[in-house]
C-alpha positions in Angstrom: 154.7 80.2 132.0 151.3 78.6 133.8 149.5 81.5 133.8 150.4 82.0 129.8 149.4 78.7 129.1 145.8 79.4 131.5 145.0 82.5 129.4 145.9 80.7 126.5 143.1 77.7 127.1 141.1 80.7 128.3 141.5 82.4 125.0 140.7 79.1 123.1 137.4 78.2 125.0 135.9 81.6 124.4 136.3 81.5 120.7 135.2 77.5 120.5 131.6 78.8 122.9 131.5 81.6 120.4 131.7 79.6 116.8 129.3 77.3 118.8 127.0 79.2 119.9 127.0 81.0 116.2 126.3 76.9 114.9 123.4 76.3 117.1 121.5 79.9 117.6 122.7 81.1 114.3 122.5 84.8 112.5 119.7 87.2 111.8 117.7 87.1 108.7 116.1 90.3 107.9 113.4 89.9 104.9 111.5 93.2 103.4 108.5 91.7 102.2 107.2 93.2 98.9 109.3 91.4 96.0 111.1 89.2 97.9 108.4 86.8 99.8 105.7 88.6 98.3 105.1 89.7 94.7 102.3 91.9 92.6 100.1 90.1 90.5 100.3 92.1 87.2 97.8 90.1 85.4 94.7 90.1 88.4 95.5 94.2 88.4 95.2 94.3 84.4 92.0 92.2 84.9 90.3 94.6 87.6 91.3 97.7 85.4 89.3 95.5 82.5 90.4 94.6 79.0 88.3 97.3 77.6 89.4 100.3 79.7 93.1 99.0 78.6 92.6 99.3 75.0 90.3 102.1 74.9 93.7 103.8 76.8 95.8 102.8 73.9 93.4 104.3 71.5 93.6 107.6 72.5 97.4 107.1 71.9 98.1 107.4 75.6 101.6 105.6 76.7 101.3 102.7 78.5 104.9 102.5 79.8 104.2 106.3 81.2 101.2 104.8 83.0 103.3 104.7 86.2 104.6 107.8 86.1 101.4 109.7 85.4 99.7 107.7 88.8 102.6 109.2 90.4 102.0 112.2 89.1 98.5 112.0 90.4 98.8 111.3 93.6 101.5 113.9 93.9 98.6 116.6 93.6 97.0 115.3 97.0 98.0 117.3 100.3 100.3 115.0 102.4 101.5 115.3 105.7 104.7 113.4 105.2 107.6 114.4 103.5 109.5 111.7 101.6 112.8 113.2 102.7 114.8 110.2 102.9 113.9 108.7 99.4 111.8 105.7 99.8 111.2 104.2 96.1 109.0 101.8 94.3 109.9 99.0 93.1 111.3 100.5 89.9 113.1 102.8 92.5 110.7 105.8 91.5 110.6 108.0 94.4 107.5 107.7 96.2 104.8 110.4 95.5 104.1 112.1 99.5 100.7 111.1 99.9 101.8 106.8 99.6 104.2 107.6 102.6 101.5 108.8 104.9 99.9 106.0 103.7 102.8 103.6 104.6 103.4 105.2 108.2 99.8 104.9 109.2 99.4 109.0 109.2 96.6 108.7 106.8 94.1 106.0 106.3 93.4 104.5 103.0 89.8 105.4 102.9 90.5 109.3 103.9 93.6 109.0 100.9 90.8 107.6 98.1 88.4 109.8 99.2 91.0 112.8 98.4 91.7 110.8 95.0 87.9 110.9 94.2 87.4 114.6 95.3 90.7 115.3 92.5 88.9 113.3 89.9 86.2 115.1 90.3 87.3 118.5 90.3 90.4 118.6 87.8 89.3 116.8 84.5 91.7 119.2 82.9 94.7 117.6 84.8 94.5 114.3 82.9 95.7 114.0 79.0 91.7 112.3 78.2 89.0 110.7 79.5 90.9 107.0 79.0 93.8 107.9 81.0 91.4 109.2 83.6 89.6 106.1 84.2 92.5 103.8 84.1 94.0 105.7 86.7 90.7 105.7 88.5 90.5 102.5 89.0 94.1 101.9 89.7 93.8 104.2 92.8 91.0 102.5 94.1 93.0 98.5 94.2 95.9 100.3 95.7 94.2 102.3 98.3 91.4 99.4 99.0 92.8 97.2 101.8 90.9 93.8 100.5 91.5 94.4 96.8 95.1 95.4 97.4 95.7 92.2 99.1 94.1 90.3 96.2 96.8 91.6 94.0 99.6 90.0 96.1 100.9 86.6 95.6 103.5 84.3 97.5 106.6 84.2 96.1 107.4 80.4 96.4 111.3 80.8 96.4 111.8 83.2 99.0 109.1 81.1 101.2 111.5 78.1 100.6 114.8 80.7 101.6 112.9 81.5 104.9 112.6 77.5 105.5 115.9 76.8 105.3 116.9 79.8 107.6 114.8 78.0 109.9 116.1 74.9 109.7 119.9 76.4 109.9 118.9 77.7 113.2 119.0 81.4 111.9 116.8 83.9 113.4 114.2 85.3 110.9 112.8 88.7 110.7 110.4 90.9 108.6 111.2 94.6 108.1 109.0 96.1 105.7 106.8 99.3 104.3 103.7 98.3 104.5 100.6 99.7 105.6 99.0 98.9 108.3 95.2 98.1 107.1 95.9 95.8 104.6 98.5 94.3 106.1 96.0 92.9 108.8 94.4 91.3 105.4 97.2 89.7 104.7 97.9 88.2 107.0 95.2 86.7 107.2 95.5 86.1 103.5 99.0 84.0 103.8 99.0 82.5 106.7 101.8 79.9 106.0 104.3 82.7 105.5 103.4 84.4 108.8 104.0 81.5 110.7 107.4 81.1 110.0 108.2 84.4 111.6 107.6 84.9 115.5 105.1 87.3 115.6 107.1 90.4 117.7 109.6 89.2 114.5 107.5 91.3 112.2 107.9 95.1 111.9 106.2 97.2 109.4 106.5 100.9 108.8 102.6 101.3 109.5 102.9 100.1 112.9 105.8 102.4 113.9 105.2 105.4 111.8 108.7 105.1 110.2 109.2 104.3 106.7 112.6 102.7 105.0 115.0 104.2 104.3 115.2 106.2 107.6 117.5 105.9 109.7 115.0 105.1 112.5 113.2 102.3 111.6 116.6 100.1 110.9 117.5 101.7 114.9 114.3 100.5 115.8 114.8 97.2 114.9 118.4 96.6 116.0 117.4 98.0 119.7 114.0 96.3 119.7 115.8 93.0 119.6 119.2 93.8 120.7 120.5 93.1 117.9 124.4 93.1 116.6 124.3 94.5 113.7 127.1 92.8 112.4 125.1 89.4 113.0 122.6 90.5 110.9 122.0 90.4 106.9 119.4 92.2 105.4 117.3 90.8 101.8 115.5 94.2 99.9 114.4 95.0 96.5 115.6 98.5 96.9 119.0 99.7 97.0 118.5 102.7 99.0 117.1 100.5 101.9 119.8 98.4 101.5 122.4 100.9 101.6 120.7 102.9 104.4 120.8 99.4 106.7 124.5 99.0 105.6 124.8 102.4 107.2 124.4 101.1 110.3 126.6 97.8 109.7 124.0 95.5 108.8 125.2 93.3 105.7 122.9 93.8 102.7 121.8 92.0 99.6 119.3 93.3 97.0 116.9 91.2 96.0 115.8 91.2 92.2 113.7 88.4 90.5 114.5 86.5 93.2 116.6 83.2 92.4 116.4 81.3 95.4 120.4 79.7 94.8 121.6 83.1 94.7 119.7 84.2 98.0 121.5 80.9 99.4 124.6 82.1 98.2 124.5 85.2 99.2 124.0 84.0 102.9 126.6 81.9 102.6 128.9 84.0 101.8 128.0 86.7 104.2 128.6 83.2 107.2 132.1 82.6 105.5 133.3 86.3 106.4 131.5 86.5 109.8 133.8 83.2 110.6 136.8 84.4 109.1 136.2 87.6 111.1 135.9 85.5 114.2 138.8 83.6 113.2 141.2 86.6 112.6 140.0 88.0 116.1 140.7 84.7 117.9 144.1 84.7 116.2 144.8 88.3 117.2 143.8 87.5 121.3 146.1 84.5 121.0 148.7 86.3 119.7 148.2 88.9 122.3 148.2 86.9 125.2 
């Protein structure tokens, strides 16, 4: 009857360290970065392209709700060495033309990509629908596939800066998982330096830096083992669903993230520490019972 009764305190004081030590060291926050702590400035992009180029584009009766598709559709006709085989998407959950996911795992540079995009401007003025469309695309290429004026079309999103604070402050761990490439990310971080230092810096893993682009399978391994992380600790905040369901996968929890509303990103968490207790609860329950 002793010896129940030890096992039983046993029992007990291993699930108290355990809800204790999830109070003070807390779970892992996983952020993607484009969308959810950082956005695209529409309106500095429209201003690079120029007002005139714009309407001189709808004059010739071109579509400008097409205009992404057709950029695609452009950089589809340059030679890549990747394969987008696992269906990494845009932000509208386009897939993503070859050529951007060398781009995004480092394999090609951004000046060697534009200086393709220049030489297929130059040589296949039958591939566009008129000389508008050309030049709008033209100089879309060239902000995308620039490191500095890339990074001056990104903005801080203030609400998911203001998520990552109170993850802090809850004693969560904080990590950044995202597709980025890996020239212009040195801009910005230079360019937003408050976000950056909220995040450790071996906290930060970007697909340029590893050569694996979301959604494969590697780069959520990479991350786990990297930090030994439990996956089941772990909840994951994306704009795309196939990242989200290709980190689920592998047992992390995930939420996608669109227009970001900072009380549903607390909720969200919430709810996702609610479960991981009542899991903890249920298996404490099932050892007592047990023993």
């Amino acid at each position: 009857m002793k010896k129940i009764f030890c096992k039983k305190r046993k029992v007990l004081f291993l699930s108290t360290m355990l809800i204790l030590s999830n109070a003070v060291y807390g779970i892992n926050v996983i952020f993607d970065l484009g969308e959810v702590l950082i956005s695209t400035k529409k309106m500095y992009i429209m201003r690079q392209v120029g007002i005139y180029s714009f309407l001189m584009f709808l004059l010739r009766l071109n579509n400008p709700f097409a205009l992404r598709k057709r950029l695609f559709a452009t950089l589809e006709q340059i030679p890549a060495i990747s394969q987008n085989e696992f269906g990494a998407t845009d932000d509208n959950g386009k897939p993503l033309p070859n050529i951007m996911c060398d781009w995004l795992t480092g394999t090609k540079t951004s000046k060697e990509i534009l200086e393709e995009i220049n030489e297929l401007f130059s040589n296949n003025p039958d591939f566009f629908h008129n000389r508008a469309e050309k030049n709008i695309l033209n100089k879309m290429t060239s902000i995308m596939f620039t490191p500095k004026r890339f990074t001056k079309s990104r903005s801080i999103i203030k609400k998911g800066i203001k998520f990552v604070k109170r993850c802090k402050k809850k004693g969560h761990n904080v990590f950044i998982l995202s597709n980025w490439d890996p020239e212009s990310f040195e801009y910005i971080l230079k360019a937003f330096p408050k976000l950056f230092s909220l995040f450790e810096k071996d906290h930060i893993t970007i697909s340029g830096d590893i050569g694996i682009i979301k959604p494969n399978p590697q780069i959520y391994e990479y991350i786990l083992a990297k930090h030994n992380l439990d996956p089941q600790e772990c909840i994951f905040f994306d704009d795309q669903e196939v990242n989200i369901k290709a980190a689920e996968a592998f047992g992390i929890h995930g939420v996608v993230c669109k227009n970001i509303r900072y009380k549903k990103m607390v909720q969200a968490l919430d709810s996702f520490l609610e479960e991981f207790e009542t899991e903890i609860r249920e298996i404490n329950e099932t050892n007592t019972i047990s023993v």
